[in-house]
C-alpha positions as a printed Julia matrix, in Angstrom:
443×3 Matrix{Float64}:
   0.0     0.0    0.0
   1.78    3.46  -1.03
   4.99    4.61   0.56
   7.56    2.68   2.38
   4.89   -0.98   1.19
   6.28   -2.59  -1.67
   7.55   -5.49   0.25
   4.81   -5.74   2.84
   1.45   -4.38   3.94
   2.48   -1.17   6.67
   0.25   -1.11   9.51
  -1.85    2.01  10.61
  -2.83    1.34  14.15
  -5.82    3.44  14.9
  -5.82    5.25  18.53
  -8.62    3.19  21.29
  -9.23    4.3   24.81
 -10.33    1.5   27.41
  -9.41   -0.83  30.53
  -6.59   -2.44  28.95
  -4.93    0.4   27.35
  -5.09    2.26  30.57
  -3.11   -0.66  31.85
  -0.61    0.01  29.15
   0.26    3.1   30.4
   0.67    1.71  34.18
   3.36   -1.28  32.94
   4.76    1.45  30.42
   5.48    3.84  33.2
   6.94    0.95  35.35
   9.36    0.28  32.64
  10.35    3.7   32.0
  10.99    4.11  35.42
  13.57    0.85  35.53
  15.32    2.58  32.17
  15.08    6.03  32.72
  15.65    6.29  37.02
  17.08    3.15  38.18
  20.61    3.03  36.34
  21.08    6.66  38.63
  19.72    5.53  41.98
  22.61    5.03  43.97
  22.93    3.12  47.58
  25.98    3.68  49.23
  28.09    5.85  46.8
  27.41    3.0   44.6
  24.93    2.57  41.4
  21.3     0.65  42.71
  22.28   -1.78  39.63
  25.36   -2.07  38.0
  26.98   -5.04  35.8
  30.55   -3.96  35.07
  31.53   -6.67  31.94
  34.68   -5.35  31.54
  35.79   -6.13  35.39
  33.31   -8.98  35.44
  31.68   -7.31  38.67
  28.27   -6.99  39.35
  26.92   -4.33  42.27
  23.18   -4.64  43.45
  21.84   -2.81  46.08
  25.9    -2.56  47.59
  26.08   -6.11  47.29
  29.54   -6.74  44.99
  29.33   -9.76  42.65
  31.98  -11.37  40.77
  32.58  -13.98  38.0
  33.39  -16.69  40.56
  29.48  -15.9   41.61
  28.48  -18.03  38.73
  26.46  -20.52  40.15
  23.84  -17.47  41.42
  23.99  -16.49  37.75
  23.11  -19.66  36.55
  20.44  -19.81  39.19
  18.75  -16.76  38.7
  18.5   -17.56  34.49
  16.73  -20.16  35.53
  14.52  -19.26  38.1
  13.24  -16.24  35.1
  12.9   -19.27  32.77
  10.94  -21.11  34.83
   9.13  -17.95  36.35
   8.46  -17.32  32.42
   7.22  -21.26  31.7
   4.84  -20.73  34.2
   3.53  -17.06  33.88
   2.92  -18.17  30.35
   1.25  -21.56  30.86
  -0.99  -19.49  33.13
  -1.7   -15.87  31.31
  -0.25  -17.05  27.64
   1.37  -13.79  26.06
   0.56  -11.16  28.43
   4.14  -10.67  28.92
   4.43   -9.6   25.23
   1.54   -7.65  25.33
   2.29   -5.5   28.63
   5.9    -5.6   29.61
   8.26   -6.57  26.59
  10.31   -3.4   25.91
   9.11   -4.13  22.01
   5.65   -4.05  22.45
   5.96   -1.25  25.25
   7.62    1.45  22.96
   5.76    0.58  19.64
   2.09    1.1   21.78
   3.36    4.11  23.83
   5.99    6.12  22.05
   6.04    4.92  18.33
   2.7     4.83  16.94
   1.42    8.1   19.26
   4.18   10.03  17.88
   3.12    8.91  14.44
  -0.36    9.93  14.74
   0.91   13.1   16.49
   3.23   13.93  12.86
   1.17   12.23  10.57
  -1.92   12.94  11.51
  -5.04   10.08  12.18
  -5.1     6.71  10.41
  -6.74    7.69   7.28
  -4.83   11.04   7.2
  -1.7     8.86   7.44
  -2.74    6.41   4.78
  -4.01    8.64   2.51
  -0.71   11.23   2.69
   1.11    7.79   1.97
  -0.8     6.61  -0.97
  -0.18   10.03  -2.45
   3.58    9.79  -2.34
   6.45   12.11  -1.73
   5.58   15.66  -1.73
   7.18   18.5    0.41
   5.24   18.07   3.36
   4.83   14.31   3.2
   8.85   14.75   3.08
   9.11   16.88   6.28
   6.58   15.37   8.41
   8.85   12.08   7.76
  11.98   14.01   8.76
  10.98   15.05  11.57
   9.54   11.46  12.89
  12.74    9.7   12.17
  14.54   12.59  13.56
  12.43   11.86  16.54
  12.44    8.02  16.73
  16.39    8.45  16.08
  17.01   10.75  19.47
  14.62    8.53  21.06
  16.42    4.84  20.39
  19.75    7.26  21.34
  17.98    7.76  24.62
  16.43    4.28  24.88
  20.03    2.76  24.07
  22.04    5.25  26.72
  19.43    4.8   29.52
  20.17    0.57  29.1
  24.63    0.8   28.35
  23.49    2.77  32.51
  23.33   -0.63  33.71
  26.67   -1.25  32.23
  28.6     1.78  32.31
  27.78    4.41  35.58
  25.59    6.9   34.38
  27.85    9.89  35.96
  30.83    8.55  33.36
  28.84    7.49  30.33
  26.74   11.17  30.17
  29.4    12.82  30.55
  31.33   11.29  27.47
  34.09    9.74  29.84
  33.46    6.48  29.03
  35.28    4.17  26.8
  35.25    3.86  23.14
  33.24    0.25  23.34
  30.44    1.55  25.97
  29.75    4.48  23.07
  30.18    1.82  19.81
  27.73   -0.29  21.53
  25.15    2.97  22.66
  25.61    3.67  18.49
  24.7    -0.48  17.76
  21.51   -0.27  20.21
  20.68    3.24  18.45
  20.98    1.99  15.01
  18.81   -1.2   16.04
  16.63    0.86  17.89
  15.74    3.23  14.85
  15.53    0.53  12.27
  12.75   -1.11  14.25
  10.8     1.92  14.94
  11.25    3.19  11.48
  10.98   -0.05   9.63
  10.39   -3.66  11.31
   7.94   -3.66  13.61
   5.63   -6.09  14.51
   8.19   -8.05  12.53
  10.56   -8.46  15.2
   7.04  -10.31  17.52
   5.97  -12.1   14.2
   9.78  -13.2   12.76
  12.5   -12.32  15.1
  11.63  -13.28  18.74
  11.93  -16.89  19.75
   8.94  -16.91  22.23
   5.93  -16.87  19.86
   7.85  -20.02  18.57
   7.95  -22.18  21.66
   5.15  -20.83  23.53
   2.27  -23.72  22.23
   4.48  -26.02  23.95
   4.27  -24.14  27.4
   0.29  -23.5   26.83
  -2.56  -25.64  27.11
  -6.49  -25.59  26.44
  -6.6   -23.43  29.95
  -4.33  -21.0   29.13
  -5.66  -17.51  28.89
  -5.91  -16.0   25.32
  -7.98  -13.45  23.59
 -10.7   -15.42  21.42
 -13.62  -14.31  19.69
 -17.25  -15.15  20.39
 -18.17  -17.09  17.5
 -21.29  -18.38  18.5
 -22.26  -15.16  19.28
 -21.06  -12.63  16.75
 -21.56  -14.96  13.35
 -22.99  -14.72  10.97
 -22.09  -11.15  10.77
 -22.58   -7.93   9.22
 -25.18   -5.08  10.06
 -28.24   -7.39  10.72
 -26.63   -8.81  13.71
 -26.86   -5.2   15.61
 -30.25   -6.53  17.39
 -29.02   -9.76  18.26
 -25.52   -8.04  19.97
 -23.76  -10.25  17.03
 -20.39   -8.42  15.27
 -21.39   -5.94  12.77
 -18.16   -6.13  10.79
 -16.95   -2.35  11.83
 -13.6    -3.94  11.27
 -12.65   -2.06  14.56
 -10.25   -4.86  16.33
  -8.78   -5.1   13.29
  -7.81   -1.5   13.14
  -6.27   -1.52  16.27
  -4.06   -4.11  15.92
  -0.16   -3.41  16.4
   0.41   -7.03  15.18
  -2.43   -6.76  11.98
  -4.27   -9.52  13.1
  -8.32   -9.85  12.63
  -8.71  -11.93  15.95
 -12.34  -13.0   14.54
 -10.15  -15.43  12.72
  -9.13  -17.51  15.79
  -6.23  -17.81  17.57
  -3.03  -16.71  15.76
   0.99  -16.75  16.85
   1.12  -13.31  16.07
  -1.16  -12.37  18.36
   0.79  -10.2   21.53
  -2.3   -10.67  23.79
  -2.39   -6.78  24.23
  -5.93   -6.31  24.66
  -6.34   -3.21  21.94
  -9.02   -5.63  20.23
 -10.86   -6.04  23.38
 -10.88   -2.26  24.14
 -12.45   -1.74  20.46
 -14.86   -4.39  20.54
 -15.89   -3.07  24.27
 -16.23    0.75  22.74
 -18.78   -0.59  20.27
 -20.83   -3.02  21.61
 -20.79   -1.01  25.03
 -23.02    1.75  22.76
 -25.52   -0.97  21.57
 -25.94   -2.57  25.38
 -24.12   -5.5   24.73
 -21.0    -7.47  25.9
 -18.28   -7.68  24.37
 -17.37   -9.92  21.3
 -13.64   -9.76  21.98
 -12.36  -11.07  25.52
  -9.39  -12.91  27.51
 -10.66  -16.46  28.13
  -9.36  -19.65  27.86
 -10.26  -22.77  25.48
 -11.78  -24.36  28.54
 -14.04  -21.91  29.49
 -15.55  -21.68  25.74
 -16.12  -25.09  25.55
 -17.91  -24.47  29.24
 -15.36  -26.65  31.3
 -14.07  -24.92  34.24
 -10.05  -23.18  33.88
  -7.68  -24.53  36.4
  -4.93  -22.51  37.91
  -3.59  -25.54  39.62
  -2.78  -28.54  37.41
   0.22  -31.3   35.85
   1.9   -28.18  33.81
   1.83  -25.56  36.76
   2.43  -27.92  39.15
   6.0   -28.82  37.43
   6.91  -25.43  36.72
   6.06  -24.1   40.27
   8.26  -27.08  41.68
  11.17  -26.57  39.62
  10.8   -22.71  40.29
  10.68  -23.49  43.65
  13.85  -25.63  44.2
  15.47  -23.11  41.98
  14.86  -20.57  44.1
  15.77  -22.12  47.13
  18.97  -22.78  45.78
  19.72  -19.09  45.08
  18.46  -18.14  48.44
  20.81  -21.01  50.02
  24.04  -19.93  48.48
  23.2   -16.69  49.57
  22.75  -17.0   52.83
  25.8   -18.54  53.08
  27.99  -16.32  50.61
  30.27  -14.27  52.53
  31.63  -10.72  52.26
  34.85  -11.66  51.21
  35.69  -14.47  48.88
  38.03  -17.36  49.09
  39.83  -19.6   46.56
  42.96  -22.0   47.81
  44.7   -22.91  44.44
  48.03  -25.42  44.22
  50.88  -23.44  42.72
  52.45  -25.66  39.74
  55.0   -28.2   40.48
  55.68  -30.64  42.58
  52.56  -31.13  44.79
  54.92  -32.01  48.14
  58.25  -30.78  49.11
  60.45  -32.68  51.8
  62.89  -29.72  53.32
  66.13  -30.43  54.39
  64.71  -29.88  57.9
  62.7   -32.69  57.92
  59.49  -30.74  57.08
  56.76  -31.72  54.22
  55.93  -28.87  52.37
  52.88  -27.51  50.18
  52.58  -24.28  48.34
  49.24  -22.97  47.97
  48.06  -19.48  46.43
  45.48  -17.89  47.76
  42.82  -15.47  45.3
  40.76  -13.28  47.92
  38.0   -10.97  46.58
  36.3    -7.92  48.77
  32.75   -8.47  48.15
  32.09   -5.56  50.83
  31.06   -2.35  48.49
  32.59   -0.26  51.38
  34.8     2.25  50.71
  38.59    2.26  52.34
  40.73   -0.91  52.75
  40.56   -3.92  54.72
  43.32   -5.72  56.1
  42.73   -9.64  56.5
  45.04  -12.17  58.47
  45.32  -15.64  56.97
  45.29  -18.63  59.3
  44.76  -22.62  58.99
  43.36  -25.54  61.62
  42.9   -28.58  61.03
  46.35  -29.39  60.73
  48.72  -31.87  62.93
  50.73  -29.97  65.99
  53.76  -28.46  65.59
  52.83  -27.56  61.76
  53.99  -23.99  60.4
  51.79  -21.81  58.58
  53.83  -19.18  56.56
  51.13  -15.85  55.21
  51.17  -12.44  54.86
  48.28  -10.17  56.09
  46.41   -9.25  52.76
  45.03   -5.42  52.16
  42.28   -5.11  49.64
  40.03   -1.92  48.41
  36.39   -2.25  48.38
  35.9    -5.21  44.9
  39.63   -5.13  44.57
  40.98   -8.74  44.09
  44.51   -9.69  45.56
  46.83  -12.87  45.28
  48.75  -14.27  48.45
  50.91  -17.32  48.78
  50.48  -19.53  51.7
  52.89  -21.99  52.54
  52.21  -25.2   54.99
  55.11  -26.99  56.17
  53.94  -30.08  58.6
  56.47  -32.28  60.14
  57.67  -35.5   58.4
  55.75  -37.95  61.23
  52.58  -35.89  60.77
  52.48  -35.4   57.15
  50.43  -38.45  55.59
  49.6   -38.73  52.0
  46.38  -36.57  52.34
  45.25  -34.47  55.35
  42.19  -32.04  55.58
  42.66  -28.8   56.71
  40.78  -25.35  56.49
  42.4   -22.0   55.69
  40.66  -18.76  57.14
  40.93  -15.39  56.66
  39.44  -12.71  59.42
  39.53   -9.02  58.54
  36.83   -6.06  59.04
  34.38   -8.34  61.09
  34.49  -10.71  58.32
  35.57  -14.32  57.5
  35.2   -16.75  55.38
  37.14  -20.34  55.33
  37.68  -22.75  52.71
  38.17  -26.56  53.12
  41.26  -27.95  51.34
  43.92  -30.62  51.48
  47.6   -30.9   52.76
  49.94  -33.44  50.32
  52.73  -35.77  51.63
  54.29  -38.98  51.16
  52.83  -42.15  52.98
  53.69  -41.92  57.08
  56.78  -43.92  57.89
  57.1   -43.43  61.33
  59.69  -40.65  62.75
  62.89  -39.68  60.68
């Protein structure tokens, strides 16, 4: 159709007030909240949220995490994979509908803006069918001016979670925080300006492999069939759909929903608001609704059943992992490494030595330094433990050797031990081994 359509049909959403738009602007606002004022909330000197990639350290709420906090990251994917199974074998796509950042900025900032520069739906079409002219030319330029400072906004507000905001606005940050800002950008613009609802029909990965996470009692937006066919103007008196094509307007996907249930559909409720506009004015409920397959075949929907009941137990025990380790991750991290070589030493003076080096972390998020003593138990009497005290900055990582030296009679082929470090009102201790040749008795 026209301008910018010779490779697909371009959608015109028309404008719709009602319940579930109103609810669009209540997750929208929630979501520009977490771009636009969480990456400069700060707690403790320190960014509310940041993820440092380049030193692989993670601050939340002054909590320091590092890389060796894997396990926590491989947790929490999986507890929003599961949390996602489940949300979606309950409510279907609601997530696309109401809080992906896609959906969110094509109902709330792209297409108003649009209708703001190019006027209503059929002002738009029509200045489109017409072609190029001078003003057809400029009220162009200035949208994709606009989208373009808006996916430069949209693209700085997320590299915040990366790079601190007081560095990256200023233009202090490094040449890869600003190449990526101009990648985002660039991606940005091209989908305001160009793909769409293709990125929701094509691109994303969820419309794919949702039917295998729904059922019959998952909650979709159907069409009253029974009820609104046959249609066409006759059916006013009988509160039947009289074709005013209204849903389908709507649509930021393009969908008629009177068709039945389509992957493209986002679940955003648009169609429901239309259908409720109309048939509210002819004393009749609406055509469009959420429901489930159950319900319009008149069984009962059950929140509690085989699917749910799998993904809320595997959410569960997920969880409970990531609240375990945390509970018991400490303030300042640990890791007892072998130095290469020989993995026991006899010294002249009788002694069985093992060299260790030790990799301490400050999780704290404090400012100043911390001074922390290294110790071992565990060990046999008259054993020698050889560290230095170890002073770290706040996230500052340091190396340490530690050597153990345990007397010929003691030292047997494998004894336990623990090495601790104390520093700050802190401690943490980490279970290891001492090496040695098989006991022969005293030398």
């Amino acid at each position: 159709m026209g301008l910018f359509s010779h490779s697909r049909q371009w959608l015109y959403p028309m404008s719709i007030k009602g319940r579930f738009s109103s609810w669009h602007k209540r997750t929208a606002a929630i979501l520009f909240f977490i771009l636009g004022v969480v990456p400069w909330l700060r707690y403790k000197g320190d960014p509310l949220f940041l993820a440092n990639l380049a030193t692989r350290r993670m601050t939340f709420f002054g909590n320091v995490f590092t890389a060796s906090d894997g396990f926590l990251i491989l947790v929490t994917a999986l507890s929003a994979a599961f949390g996602l199974f489940l949300f979606t074998a309950l409510f279907g796509r609601v997530w696309c509908g109401y809080a992906c950042p896609q959906s969110v900025f094509m109902i709330n900032i792209v297409f108003p803006i649009e209708r703001w520069i190019e006027g209503s739906r059929a002002k738009h079409m029509r200045r489109d069918e017409q072609g190029f002219s001078v003003a057809t030319t400029a009220r162009k330029a200035v949208k994709f001016g606009l989208f373009a400072l808006i996916a430069f906004v949209i693209s700085m507000s997320f590299m915040g979670f990366f790079v601190r905001t007081d560095v990256l606005w200023t233009g202090a940050a490094s040449t890869t925080a600003y190449s990526a800002v101009a990648f985002f950008t660039f991606l940005w613009f091209w989908d305001f300006a160009w793909f769409r609802e293709q990125v929701c029909n094509y691109v994303c990965p969820y419309a794919r492999f949702q039917g295998a996470l729904t059922d019959d009692e998952s909650l979709v937006i159907a069409y009253d069939v029974p009820r609104g066919e046959p249609r066409g103007r006759d059916a006013r008196a009988r509160g039947g759909c009289i074709d005013c094509n209204k849903c389908v307007v709507v649509c930021p996907a393009g969908i008629d929903i009177r068709d039945g249930y389509q992957l493209e559909c986002i679940a955003c409720g648009k169609c429901v608001d239309a259908c409720t506009s109309v048939m509210d004015k002819l004393g009749y409920e609406t055509l469009v609704r959420y429901t489930t397959e159950a319900q319009d075949e008149g069984r009962e929907a059950r929140w509690v059943r085989p699917r749910t009941l799998v993904y809320t137990a595997i959410l569960a025990i997920v969880t409970a992992l990531g609240v375990n380790y945390l509970m018991d991750r400490s303030d300042i991290e640990l890791v007892v490494d072998r130095t290469p070589g020989p993995v026991f030493i006899v010294d002249d003076d009788g002694f069985v030595r093992n060299n260790y080096m030790l990799r301490i972390i400050d999780r704290t998020g404090e400012e100043g330094t911390r001074t922390y003593e290294v110790t071992a138990t565990g060990l046999p009497e008259g054993s020698q433990v050889l560290a230095q005290p170890v002073t770290l900055k706040s996230s500052e990582q340091g190396v340490a050797p530690l050597i153990i030296r345990v007397p010929r009679s003691e030292a047997d082929s494998t004894l336990p031990f623990t090495v601790h470090i104390e520093g700050a009102g802190i401690s943490n201790d980490k279970n290891t081994t001492f090496k040695g040749p098989e006991r022969r008795g005293t030398p």
